[in-house]
OpenMM code with the backbone's topology and positions (N, CA, C; nanometers):
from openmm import Vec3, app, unit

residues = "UNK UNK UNK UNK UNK UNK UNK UNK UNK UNK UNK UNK UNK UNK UNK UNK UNK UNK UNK UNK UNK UNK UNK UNK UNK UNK UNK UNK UNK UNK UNK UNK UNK UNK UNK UNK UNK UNK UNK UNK UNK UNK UNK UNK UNK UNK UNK UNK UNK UNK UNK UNK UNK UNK UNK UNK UNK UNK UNK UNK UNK UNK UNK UNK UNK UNK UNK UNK UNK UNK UNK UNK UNK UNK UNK UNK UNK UNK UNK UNK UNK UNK UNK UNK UNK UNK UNK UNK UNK UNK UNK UNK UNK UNK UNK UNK UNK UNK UNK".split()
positions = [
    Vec3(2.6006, -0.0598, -0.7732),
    Vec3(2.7019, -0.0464, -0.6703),
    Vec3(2.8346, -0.0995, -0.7245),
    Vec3(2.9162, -0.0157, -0.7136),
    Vec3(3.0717, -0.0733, -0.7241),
    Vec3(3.1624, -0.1871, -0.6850),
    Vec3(3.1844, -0.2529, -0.7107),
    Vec3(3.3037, -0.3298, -0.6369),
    Vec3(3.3621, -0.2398, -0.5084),
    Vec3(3.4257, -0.1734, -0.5295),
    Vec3(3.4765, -0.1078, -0.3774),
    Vec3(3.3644, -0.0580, -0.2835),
    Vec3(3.2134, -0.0154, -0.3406),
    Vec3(3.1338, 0.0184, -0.2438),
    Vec3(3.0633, -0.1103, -0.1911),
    Vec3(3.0791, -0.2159, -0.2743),
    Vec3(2.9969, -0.3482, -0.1877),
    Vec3(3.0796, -0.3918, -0.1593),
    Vec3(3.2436, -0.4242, -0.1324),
    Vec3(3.3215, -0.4631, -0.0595),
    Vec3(3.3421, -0.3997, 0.0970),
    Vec3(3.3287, -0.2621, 0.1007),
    Vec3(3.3106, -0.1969, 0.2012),
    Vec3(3.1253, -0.2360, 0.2846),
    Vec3(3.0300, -0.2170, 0.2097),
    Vec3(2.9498, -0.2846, 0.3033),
    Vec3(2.9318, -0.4070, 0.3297),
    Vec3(2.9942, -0.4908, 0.2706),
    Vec3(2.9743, -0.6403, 0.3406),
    Vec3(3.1042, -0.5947, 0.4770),
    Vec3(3.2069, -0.6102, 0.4543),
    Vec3(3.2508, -0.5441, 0.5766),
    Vec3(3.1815, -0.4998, 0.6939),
    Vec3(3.0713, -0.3687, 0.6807),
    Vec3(3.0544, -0.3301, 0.8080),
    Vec3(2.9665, -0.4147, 0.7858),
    Vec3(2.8602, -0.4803, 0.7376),
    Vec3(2.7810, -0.5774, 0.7692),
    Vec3(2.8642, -0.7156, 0.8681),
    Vec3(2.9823, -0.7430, 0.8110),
    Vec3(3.0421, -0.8610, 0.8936),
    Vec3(3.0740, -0.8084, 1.0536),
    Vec3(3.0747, -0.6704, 1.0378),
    Vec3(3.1885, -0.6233, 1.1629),
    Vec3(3.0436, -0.6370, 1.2554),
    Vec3(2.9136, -0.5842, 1.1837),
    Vec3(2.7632, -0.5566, 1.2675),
    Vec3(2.7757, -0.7179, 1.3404),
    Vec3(2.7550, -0.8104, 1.2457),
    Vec3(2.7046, -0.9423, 1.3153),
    Vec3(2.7905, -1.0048, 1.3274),
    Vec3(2.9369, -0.9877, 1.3411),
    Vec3(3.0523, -1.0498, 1.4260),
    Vec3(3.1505, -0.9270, 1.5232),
    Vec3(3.0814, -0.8684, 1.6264),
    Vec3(3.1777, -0.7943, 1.6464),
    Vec3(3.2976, -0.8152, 1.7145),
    Vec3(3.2917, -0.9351, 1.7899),
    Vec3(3.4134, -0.9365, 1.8816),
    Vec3(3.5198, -1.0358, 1.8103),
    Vec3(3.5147, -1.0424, 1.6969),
    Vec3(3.6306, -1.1833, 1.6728),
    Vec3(3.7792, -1.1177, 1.6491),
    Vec3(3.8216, -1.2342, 1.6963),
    Vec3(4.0037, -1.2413, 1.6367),
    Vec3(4.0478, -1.3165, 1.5674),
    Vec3(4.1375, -1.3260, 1.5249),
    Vec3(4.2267, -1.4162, 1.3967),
    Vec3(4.3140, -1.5134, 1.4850),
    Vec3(4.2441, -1.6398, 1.4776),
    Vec3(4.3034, -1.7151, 1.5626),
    Vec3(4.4299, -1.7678, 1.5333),
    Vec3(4.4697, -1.7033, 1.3908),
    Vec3(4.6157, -1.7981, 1.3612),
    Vec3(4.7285, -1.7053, 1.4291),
    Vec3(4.8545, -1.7977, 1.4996),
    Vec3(4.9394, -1.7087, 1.5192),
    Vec3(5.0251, -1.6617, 1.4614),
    Vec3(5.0638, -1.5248, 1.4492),
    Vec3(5.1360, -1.4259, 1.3762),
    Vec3(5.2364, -1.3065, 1.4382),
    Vec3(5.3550, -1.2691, 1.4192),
    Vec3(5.3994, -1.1200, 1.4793),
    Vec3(5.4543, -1.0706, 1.3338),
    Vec3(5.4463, -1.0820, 1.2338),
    Vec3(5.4856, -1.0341, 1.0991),
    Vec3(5.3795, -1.0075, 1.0475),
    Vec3(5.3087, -0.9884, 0.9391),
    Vec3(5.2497, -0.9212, 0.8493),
    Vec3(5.2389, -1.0457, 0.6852),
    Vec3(5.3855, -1.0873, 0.7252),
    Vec3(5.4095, -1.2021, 0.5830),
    Vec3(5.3542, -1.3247, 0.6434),
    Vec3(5.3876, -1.3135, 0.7993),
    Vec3(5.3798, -1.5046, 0.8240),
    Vec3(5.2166, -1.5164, 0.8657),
    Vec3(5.1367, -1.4275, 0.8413),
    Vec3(4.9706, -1.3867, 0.8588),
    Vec3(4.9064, -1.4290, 0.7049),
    Vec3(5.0119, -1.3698, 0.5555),
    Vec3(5.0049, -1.4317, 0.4434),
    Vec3(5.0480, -1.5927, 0.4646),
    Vec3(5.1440, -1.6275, 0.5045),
    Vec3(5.1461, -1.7910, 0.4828),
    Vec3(5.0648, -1.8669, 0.5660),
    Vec3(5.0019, -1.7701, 0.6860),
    Vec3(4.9098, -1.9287, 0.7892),
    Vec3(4.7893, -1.8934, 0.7113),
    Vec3(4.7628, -1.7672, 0.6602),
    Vec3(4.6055, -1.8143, 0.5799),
    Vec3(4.6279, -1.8906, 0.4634),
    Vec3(4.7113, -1.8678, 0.3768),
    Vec3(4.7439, -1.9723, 0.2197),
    Vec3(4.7425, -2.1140, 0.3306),
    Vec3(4.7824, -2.1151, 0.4500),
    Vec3(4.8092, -2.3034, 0.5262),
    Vec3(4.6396, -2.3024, 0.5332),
    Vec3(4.5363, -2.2173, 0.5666),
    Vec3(4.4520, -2.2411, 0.6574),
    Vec3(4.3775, -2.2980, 0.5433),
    Vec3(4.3965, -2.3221, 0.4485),
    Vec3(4.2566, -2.3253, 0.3329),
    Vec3(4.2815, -2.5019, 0.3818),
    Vec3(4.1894, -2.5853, 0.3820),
    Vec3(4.1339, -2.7054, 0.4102),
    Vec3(4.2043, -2.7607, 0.5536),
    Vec3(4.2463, -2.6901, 0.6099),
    Vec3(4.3341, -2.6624, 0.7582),
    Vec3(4.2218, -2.5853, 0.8564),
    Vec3(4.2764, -2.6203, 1.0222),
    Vec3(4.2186, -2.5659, 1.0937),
    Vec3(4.3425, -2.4887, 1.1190),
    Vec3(4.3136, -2.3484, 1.1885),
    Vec3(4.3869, -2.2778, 1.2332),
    Vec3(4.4767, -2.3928, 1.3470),
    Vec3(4.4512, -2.4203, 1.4297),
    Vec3(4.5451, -2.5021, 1.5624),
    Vec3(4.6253, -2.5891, 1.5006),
    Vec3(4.5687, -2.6643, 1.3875),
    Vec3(4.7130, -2.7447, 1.3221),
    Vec3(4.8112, -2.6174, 1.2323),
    Vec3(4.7738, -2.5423, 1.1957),
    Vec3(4.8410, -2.4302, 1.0637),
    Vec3(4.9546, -2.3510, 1.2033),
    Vec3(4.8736, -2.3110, 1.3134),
    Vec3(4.9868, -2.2861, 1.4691),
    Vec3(5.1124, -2.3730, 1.4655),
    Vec3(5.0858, -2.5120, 1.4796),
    Vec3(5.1679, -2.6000, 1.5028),
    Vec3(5.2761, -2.5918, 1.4042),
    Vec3(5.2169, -2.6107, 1.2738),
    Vec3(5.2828, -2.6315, 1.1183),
    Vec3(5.4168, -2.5410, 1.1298),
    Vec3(5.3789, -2.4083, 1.1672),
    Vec3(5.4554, -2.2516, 1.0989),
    Vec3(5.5525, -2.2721, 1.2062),
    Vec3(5.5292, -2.3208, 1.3240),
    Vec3(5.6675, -2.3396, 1.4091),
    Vec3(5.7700, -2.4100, 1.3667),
    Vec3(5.7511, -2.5064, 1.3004),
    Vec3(5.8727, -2.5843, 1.2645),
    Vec3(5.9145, -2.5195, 1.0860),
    Vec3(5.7877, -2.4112, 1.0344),
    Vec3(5.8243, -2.3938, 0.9023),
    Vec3(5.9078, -2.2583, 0.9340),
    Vec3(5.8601, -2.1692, 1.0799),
    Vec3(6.0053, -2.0741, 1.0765),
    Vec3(6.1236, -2.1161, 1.1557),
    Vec3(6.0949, -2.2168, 1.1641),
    Vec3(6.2407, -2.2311, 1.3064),
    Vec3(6.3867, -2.2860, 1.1085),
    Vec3(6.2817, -2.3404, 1.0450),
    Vec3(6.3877, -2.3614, 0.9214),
    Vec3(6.3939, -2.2410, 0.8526),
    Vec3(6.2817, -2.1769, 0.8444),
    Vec3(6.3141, -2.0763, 0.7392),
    Vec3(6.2300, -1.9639, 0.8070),
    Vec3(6.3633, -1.8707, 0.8946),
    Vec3(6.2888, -1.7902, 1.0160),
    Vec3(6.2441, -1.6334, 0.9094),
    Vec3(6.2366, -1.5774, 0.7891),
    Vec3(6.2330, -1.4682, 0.7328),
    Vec3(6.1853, -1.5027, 0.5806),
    Vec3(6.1757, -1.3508, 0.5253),
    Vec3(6.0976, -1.3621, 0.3942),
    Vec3(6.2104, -1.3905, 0.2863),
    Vec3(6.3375, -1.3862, 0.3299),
    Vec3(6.4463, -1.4175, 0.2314),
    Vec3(6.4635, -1.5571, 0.2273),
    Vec3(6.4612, -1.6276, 0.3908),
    Vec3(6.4967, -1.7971, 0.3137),
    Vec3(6.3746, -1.8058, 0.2733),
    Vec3(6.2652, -1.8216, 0.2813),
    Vec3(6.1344, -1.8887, 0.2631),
    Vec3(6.1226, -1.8811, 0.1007),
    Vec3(6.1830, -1.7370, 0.0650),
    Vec3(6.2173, -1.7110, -0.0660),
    Vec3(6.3143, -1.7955, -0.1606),
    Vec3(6.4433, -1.8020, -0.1014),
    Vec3(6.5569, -1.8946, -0.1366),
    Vec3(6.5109, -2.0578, -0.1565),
    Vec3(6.3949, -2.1431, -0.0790),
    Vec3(6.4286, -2.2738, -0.0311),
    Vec3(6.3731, -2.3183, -0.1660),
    Vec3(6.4160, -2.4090, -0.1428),
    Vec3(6.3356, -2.5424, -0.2246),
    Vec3(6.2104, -2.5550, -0.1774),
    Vec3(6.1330, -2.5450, -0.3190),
    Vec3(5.9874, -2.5827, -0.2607),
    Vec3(5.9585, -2.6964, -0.1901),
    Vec3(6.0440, -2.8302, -0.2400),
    Vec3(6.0585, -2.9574, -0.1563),
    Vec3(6.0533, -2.9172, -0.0415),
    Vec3(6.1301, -2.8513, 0.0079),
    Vec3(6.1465, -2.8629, 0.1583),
    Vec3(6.0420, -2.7910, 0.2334),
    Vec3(5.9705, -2.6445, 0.1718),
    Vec3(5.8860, -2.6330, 0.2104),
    Vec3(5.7715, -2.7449, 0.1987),
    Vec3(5.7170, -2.7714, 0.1142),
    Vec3(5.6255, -2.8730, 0.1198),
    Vec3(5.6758, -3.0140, 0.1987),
    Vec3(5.7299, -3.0158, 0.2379),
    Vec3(5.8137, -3.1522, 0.3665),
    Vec3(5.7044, -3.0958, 0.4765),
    Vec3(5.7315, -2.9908, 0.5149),
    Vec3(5.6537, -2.9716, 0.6595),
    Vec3(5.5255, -2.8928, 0.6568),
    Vec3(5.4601, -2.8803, 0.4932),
    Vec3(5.3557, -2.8247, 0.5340),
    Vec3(5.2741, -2.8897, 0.4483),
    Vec3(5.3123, -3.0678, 0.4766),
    Vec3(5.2143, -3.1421, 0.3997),
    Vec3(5.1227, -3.1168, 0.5198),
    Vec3(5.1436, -3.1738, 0.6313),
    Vec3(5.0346, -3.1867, 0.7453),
    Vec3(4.8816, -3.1095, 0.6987),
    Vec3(4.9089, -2.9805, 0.6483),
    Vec3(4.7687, -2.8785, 0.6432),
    Vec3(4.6901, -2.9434, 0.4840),
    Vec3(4.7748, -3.0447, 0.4645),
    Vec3(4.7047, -3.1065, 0.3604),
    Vec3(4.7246, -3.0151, 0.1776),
    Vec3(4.7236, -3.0530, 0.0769),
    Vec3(4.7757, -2.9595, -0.0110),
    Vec3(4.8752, -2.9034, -0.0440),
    Vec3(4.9840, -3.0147, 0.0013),
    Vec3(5.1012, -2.9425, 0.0439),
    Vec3(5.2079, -2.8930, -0.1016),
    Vec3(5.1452, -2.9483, -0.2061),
    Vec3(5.2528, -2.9242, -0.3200),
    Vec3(5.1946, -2.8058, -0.3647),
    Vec3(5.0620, -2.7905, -0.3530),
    Vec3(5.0197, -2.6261, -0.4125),
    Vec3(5.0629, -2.5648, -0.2533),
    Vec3(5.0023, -2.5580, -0.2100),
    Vec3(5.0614, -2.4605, -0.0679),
    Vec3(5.2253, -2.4263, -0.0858),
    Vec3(5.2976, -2.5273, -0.1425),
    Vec3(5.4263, -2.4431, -0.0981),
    Vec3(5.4362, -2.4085, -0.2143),
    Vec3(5.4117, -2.4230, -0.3465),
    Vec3(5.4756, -2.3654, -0.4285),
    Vec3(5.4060, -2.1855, -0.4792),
    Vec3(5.2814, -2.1849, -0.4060),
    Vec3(5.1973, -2.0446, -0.3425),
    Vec3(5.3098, -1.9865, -0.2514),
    Vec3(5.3454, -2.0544, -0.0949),
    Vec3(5.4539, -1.9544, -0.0301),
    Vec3(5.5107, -1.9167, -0.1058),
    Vec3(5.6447, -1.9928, -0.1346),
    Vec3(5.7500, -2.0077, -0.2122),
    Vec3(5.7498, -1.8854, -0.3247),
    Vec3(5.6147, -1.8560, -0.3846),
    Vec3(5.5898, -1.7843, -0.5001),
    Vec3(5.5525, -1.5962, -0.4474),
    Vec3(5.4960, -1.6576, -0.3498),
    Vec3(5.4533, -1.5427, -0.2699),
    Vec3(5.5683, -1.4623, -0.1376),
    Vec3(5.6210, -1.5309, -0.1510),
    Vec3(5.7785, -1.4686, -0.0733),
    Vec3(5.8759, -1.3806, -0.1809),
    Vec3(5.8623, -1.4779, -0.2684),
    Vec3(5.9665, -1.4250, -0.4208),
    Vec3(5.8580, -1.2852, -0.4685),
    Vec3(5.7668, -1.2493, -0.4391),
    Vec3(5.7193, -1.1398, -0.4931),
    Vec3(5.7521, -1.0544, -0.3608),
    Vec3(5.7677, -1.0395, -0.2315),
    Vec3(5.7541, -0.9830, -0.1442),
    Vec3(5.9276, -0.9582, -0.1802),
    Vec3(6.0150, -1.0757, -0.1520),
    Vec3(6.1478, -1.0152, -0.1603),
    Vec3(6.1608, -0.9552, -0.2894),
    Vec3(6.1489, -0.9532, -0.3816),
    Vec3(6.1994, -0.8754, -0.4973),
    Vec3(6.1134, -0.7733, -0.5096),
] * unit.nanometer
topology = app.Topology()
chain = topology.addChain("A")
for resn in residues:
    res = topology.addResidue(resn, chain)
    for name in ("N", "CA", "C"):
        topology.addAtom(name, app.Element.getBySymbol(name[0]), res)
């Protein structure tokens, strides 16, 4: 079996024995769904909620998040723990999205 054909059946296998779930982190972008899962790794989703409010109210788009100092990202997203790899992952992962 292939990589793409056993990636596709673990899938419907997950979808069989989880069917009703949602993605509890909150999101209305597509990018800020990439930064609360890179927050969620040793994070619960309800603190990674909390975190991203104060990380877009500073840096509301994929251009500052791109622009900042990783310092400053990692200022407010020590809380999710990991915070010097976590931001320098955003930080890295914005700069590929904007360019």
């Amino acid at each position: 079996m292939r990589k793409k054909e056993l990636a596709l059946k673990v899938i419907e296998l997950l979808k069989e024995e989880y069917p009703n779930t949602e993605c509890t982190l909150d999101y209305d972008h597509v990018w800020k769904l990439l930064v609360g899962v890179r927050l969620a790794a040793q994070c619960t989703d309800a603190r990674v909620n909390v975190v991203v409010q104060e990380l877009y109210k500073e840096f509301p788009d994929v251009d500052a998040l791109a622009s900042a100092d990783v310092a400053d990202i990692e200022r407010i997203v020590r809380p999710c723990g990991l915070g010097a790899s976590k931001a320098r992952d955003i930080s890295g992962c914005m700069k590929i999205l904007r360019d």
